[in-house]
N, C-alpha and C positions, 0 to 999 in steps of 0.2 A: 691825394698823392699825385706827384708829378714823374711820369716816366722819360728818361732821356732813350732815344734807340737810333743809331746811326745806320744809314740806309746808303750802300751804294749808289753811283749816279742812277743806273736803269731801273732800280725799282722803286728810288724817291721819284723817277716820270712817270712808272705808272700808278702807282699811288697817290700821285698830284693829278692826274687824268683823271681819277676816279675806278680806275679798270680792274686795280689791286685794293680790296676793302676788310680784307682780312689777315692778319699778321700771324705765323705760327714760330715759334719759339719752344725750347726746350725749357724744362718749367725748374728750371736752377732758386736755389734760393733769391736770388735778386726780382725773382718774376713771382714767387709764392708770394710776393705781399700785395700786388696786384690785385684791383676790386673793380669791380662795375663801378663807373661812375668817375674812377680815376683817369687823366690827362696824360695820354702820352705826344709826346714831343718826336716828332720826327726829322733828324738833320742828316743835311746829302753830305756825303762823303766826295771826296777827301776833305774840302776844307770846310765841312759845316759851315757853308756861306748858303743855304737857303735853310727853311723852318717850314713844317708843315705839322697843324694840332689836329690831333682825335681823340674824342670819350670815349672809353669799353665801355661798349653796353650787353657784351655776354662774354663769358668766357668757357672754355671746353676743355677737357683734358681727356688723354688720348693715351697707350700705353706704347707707342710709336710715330714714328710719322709715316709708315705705309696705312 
């Protein structure tokens, strides 16, 4: 499966650096189908004019984000 996620300018730079390697998100139905191994697609906002790909290779779940 193919995930699309739109990333403000400052955090598609750091996650293009390499600096930001982990992505935390609220686990909504759209994110439950999510699996190790799936492709998420990372485009910079505002005009999704750059592309940056990554495979989950673990996923975590949390009962907050404190």
């Amino acid at each position: 499966m193919e995930m699309v996620v739109h990333l403000d300018s400052d955090i598609f730079e750091i996650v293009k650096l390499g600096i930001k390697d982990v992505e935390a998100r609220i686990n909504d139905e759209k994110r439950r189908k999510l699996s190790i191994g799936d492709k998420l697609i990372f485009l910079k906002r505002p005009n999704d004019d750059e592309r940056l790909e990554a495979t989950v290779t673990d996923l975590k779940y949390y009962d907050s984000f404190a």
